[in-house]
Each structure stands twice: as structure tokens, then as C-alpha cells.
N, C-alpha and C positions, 0 to 999 in steps of 0.2 A: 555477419550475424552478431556476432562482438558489440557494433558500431549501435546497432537495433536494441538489444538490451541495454545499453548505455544509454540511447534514446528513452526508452519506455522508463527505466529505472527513475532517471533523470525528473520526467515528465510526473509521474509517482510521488515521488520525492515534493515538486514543487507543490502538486496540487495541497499534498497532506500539510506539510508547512504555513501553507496560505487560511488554512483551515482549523486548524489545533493547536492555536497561542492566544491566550485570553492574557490580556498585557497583567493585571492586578494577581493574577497566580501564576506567572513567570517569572522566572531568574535568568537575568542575562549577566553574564561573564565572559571574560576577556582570558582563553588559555593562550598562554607562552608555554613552546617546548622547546628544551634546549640543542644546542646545535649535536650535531655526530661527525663521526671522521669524513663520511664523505666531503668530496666538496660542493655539493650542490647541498649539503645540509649543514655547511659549518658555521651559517649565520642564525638558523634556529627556525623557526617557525609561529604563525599567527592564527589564531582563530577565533572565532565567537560562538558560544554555548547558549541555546536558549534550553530552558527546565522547567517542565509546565506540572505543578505538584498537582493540579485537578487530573489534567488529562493523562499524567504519564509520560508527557514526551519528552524526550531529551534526543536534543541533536548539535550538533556542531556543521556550523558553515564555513566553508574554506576556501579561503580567494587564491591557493596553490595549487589548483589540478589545472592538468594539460594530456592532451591526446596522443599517445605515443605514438597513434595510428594511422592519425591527421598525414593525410598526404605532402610531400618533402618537410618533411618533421626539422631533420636536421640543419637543414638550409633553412628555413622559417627562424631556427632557433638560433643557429650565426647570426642571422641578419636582425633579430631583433623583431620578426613579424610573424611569430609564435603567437595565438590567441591563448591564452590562460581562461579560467572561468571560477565563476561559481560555482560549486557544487555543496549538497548538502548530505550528510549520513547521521546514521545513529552514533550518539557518543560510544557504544560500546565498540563496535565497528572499527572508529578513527582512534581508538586508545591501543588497539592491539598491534600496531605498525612501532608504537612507543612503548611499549612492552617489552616487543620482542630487538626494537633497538637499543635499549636500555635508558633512554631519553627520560630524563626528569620534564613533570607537565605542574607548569603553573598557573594560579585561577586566581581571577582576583572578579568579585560581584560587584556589579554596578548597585550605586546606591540612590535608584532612580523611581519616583511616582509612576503612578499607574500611565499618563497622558506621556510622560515621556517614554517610559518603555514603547509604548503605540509606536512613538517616533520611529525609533529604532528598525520594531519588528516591519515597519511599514518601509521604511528604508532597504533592508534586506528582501524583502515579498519583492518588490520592481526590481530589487536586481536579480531577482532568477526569474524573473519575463522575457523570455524569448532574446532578444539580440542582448538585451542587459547584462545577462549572464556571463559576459566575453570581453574583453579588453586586453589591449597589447601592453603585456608583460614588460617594465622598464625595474632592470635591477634595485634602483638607487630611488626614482622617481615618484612610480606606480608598480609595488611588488603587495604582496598578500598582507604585510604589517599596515603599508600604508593608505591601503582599501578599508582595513580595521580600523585605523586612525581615523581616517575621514566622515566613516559612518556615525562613528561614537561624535567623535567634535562639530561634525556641521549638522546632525540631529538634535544634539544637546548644545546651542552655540553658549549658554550660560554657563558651560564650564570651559573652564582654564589650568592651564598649567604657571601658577606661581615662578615660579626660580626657574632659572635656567637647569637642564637633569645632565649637563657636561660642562666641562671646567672652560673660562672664556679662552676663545679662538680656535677651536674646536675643529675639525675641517672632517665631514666624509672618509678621506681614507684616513686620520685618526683613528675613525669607530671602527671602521673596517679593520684597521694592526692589532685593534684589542681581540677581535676575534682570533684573527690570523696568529697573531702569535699564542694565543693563551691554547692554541689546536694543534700549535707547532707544525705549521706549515709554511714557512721559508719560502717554499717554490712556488706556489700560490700566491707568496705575495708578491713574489718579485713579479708572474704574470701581470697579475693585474696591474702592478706598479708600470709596466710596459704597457701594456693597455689603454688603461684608465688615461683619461687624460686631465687637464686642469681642473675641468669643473667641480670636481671633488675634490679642488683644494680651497675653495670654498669656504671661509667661515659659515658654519650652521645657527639656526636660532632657534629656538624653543622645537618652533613644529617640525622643523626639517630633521631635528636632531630624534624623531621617532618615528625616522625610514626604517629601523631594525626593531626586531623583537624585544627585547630585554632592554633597550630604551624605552619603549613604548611602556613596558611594563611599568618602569620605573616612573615616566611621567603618569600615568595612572596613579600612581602611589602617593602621589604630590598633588594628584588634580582635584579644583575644590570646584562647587557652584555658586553661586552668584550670593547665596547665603552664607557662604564659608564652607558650609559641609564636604563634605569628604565624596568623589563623585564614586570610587570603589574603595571596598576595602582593602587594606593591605594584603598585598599577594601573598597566597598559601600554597603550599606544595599539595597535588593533588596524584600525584604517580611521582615515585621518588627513589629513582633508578638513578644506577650509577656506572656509567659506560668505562670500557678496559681501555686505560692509557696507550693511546698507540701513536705516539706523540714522539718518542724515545727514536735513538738512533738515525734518522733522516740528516741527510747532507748539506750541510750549510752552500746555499751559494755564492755567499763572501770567500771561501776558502777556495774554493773548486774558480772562482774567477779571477782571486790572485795567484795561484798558482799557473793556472794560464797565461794572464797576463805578467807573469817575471820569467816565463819560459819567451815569453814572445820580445822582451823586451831585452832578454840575455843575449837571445840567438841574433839580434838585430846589430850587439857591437863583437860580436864573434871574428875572427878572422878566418876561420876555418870553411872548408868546403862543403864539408857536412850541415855548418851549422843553416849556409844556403839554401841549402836542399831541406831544410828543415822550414826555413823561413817561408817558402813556395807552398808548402802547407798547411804552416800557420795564414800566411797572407787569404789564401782562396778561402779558410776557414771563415776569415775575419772578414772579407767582402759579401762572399753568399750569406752567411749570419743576418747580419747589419742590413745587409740589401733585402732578405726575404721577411726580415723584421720589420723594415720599411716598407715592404709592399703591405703588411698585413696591417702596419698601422693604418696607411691610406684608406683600404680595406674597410678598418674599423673606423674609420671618421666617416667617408663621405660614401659605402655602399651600405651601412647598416642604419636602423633604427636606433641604435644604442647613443641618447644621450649624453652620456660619460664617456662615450671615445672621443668627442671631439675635442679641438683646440688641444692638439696631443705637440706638449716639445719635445716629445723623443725623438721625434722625425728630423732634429734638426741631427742629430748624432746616427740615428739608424736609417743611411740613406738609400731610398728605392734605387735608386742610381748604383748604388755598389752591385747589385746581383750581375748589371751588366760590363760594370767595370772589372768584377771576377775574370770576366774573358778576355780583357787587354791589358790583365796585370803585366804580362814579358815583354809586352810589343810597346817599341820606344817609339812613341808618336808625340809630336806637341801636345796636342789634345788629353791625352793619356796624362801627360805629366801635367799641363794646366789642373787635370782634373784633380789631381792628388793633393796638387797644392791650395785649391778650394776646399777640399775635406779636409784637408788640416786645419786651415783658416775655422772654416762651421765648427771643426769637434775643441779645437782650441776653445773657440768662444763658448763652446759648454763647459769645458773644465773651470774656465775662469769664473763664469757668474753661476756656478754649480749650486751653488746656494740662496740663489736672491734670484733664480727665475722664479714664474708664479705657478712651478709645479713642481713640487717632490719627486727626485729620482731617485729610485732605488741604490743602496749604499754598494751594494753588490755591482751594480755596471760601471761605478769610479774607475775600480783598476785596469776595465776592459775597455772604456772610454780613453783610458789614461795612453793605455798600451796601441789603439789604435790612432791616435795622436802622433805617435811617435814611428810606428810605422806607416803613416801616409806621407811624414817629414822625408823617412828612408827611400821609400819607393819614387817622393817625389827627384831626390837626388839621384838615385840609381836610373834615373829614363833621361 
């Protein structure tokens, strides 16, 4: 039933849209809303506002819905083969979710003729046309800013962004730590630093650098037309809320991995019997970890749609192979010890070129990187 009203709504929605924007008494505008604690909101959000002062209408289009209802939701969303869509509502509607989240919403007017507004509004009409409406979701790639992006610049190809809107050498997860960290979210980053793979280490250039909200914003702010003019106005605050620091108190996992990693590297020159019996636990910790973290990279390279997992060099340090080496850590086999002393070889050569591979590893897996080095030396000697 659910599924039927979202049909007809939908259907509603488009036909009025298509119908009720006369391009010379419309206002079209660019809202940026800033990010919230969650994490599926800490990068913020994009939309377009069209405002027809004859007719009355005001609505906002938003290339961020998805169907919670859509059959294997969750697996679609692993994998990266989640359909996203167009949809469209009444501005007052889509302001009240930023209200009650306390999310600041900012506007910036395009500063566009009558024949290019057309453009625009005619850009947006095909894509709520039946299959239009739908594309698969890529975080970094094609996400709802860069739907915004594309409509505004290949509608209006006479404007440009001037100056580069980030400081040269710039990489993807760059933009992405300014968030992360300014949200204080540490654990977040280290995932995705696990995650994510090379390609967002990437130097960015003008357009790639407004894959996110608040970039884009900013290249707007910059963007001129072919005449020099200014394509929007300076961004104004249009809802200007102000969300409760919840940023405080969260666990660094620098700390919590070197305390780890000097527990594991203490117990390994131990003489003691206990410290063995200790080691047996760290060890299994340290293979299952590494080994289920390497399955999941695989996982993310070669079973998902997700652009950004691929060409991942974690894999060289978190090996699918360890989950099954967990089960012949005791058992003195050649093979067993060959094996150890190949992971040491691999995670070696990460420690050594820790900095001059062509992907950023999170500062936090050093010590645990460090420490598993040194215990596959031990294990390799103890078999």
C-alpha cells in the first residue's frame, strides 16, 4: 500500500512540476544543508529549488531518496546496486526534516536569463521521466551534489569556475578528513581509510573537487559566465540552526591501537608463562582481525559496485589468508612457518614504504601494523 502511494504521489508530483514553471518568473537556487551527527549525514546535503512568484510554486528536487522498502535493501546498499532517484516536494515539506535536525540550509540564486533557466527546468522535467528518475548511487562519483553539479554546468556549459575552490594537490580523502574530522569522528575515518582505496588519493581538479556539498557551494560562489558575471549570488543563510556538539568525548583510535600494539609487542619478549598464554590471544586476535579485514576488502574491490574500493593497498598488510592461518597458528608445519615468514616479508615492506605508496594509510594502523610485523618474525621462529 505504502509502495502505491509513493507511486501516485510521485506520479502527481511529476506531472505538476512539468506543468507550473514559466522559466522568466522562476527562481532557481542551489540549497546546501550542512552535514549532522549521523553518519550517513556528515557530508551534508544538495538540492535545487525552483520558486515560480506567478504560480506560487515552490519545490525543491532531490537526487537523495532511496526506498527503504525496495527489496534486499541492504545487500543492494553493500554492494553498491541501490537505485537512488529523483524525487520532488514542496519546499515547506523538505525544510522540516532541517528544522527538527537543527541543520543550517543554504541558498545561493542562480543568476540566469529567461532561455537558460528553460535549460535547467527542462534538464530536471527528463529526469523525473519514468526510468530517468533512477541511477546507481556512487558515494564519491555520481551522489546527489554531483547530479546538482552536472545539471547546473552542462545546462549552462558558458559558465565556469575560475580558480581552483582547494589548495593545490588536493586528493578526495583530503575533503573527506575536513569533514571527518571538523564531526569528530575518528572511527569513521579510520573505516573508510580501510575501505576506501587509492583512487581517492587522487589529485582533484576544479570539477571533481564539487563531489560534496559545501564545495560545490563554494564553486558557485566563484562561478562566472562567459560575460564575467557572477552565475549565483553569494550564498545566504536561509534556516540557521545550530546542532548540539556531540563531537566531545569519542575514543581516539591512535590510542586504543597503541596501547594494543605495546601490550602485544611487550608479551612477545616476556619470559614468562603467562605472558604466552597471553600471546595465544593476542596472536588469534591479530590473524582473525587482519584476515576478516582482508576478506572484506576483497569483498569491497571485486563484489561491489563501489568505485572507491578498488586498487585498495591494505590488502597488502590485512591478509584474507590470515583468517585461515588463525587455525594453524600452534601447529609446526613447514608450510605454517613458510607462511609467517611471507607476512612478515608483505607487512615489512609496508612499514618501510608507509609513506610513498600511492595510498594514505591511516596513522592509527602504524602501531598495529608495527606490532604484527614483529609478531609474525616470533611465530615465524617459534614453528
Amino acid at each position: 500500500m505504502k509502495q502505491l502511494i509513493f507511486f501516485f504521489t510521485a506520479i502527481f508530483f511529476t506531472v505538476l512540476v512539468s506543468a507550473q514553471f514559466n522559466p522568466c518568473t522562476t527562481r532557481i537556487s542551489l540549497l546546501t544543508c550542512a552535514p549532522a551527527d549521523e553518519l550517513y549525514a556528515t557530508f551534508g546535503h544538495t538540492a535545487i529549488r525552483l520558486t515560480d512568484s506567478t504560480s506560487q510554486n515552490d519545490f525543491v528536487f532531490n537526487y537523495g531518496t532511496f526506498n527503504f522498502e525496495e527489496p534486499d535493501f541492504y545487500t543492494k546498499f553493500m554492494r553498491g546496486k541501490l537505485n537512488y532517484y529523483l524525487s520532488v516536494a514542496p519546499y515547506n515539506d523538505f525544510v522540516v526534516e532541517y528544522i527538527e535536525d537543527k541543520r543550517t540550509i543554504y541558498e545561493q540564486e542562480l543568476q540566469l536569463n529567461c532561455d537558460q533557466k528553460q535549460l535547467i527546468i527542462a534538464a530536471l522535467q527528463k529526469n523525473m521521466q519514468g526510468g530517468n528518475r533512477y541511477y546507481k548511487y556512487d558515494f564519491l562519483f555520481d551522489n546527489c551534489t554531483t547530479r546538482v553539479r552536472d545539471i547546473i554546468f552542462k545546462s549552462i556549459p558558458a559558465a565556469h569556475v575560475p580558480n581552483p575552490i582547494t589548495p593545490e594537490g588536493t586528493t578526495c580523502r583530503d575533503m573527506l578528513y575536513v569533514y571527518l574530522d571538523r564531526g569528530g569522528k575518528p572511527w569513521s575515518k579510520l573505516g573508510i581509510d580501510i575501505v576506501l582505496g587509492s583512487k581517492i588519493d587522487k589529485k582533484v581538479d576544479i570539477r571533481q573537487s564539487m563531489f560534496l556539498p559545501e564545495y560545490l557551494m563554494k564553486g558557485l560562489d566563484s562561478a562566472v559566465l562567459s560575460n564575467n558575471t557572477h552565475l549565483a549570488e553569494y550564498h545566504r543563510i536561509l534556516l540557521n540552526e545550530t546542532a548540539p556538539d556531540t563531537s566531545l568525548g569519542k575514543n581516539d583510535p591512535l590510542f586504543i591501537a597503541i596501547a594494543i600494539a605495546l601490550l602485544m609487542i611487550i608479551f612477545s619478549f616476556l619470559p614468562y608463562k603467562w605472558a604466552g598464554s597471553a600471546l595465544k590471544i593476542t596472536d588469534s586476535f591479530l590473524l582473525y582481525t587482519t584476515g576478516l579485514l582482508g576478506i572484506l576488502i576483497v569483498f569491497m574491490w571485486f563484489g561491489t559496485d563501489h568505485a572507491a574500493c578498488a586498487n585498495n593497498y591494505n590488502l597488502i598488510w590485512a591478509l584474507p589468508t590470515n583468517f585461515i592461518a588463525a587455525f594453524m597458528i600452534w601447529k609446526k608445519r613447514t608450510i605454517t612457518r613458510q607462511y609467517f615468514l611471507c607476512a612478515a616479508i608483505l607487512t615489512g615492506l609496508v612499514l618501510v614504504f608507509w609513506f610513498i605508496l600511492p595510498q594514505h594509510f591511516n596513522i592509527a594502523l602504524l602501531p598495529l601494523v608495527a606490532a604484527g610485523f614483529i609478531r609474525y618474525i616470533k611465530l615465524y621462529q617459534a614453528l
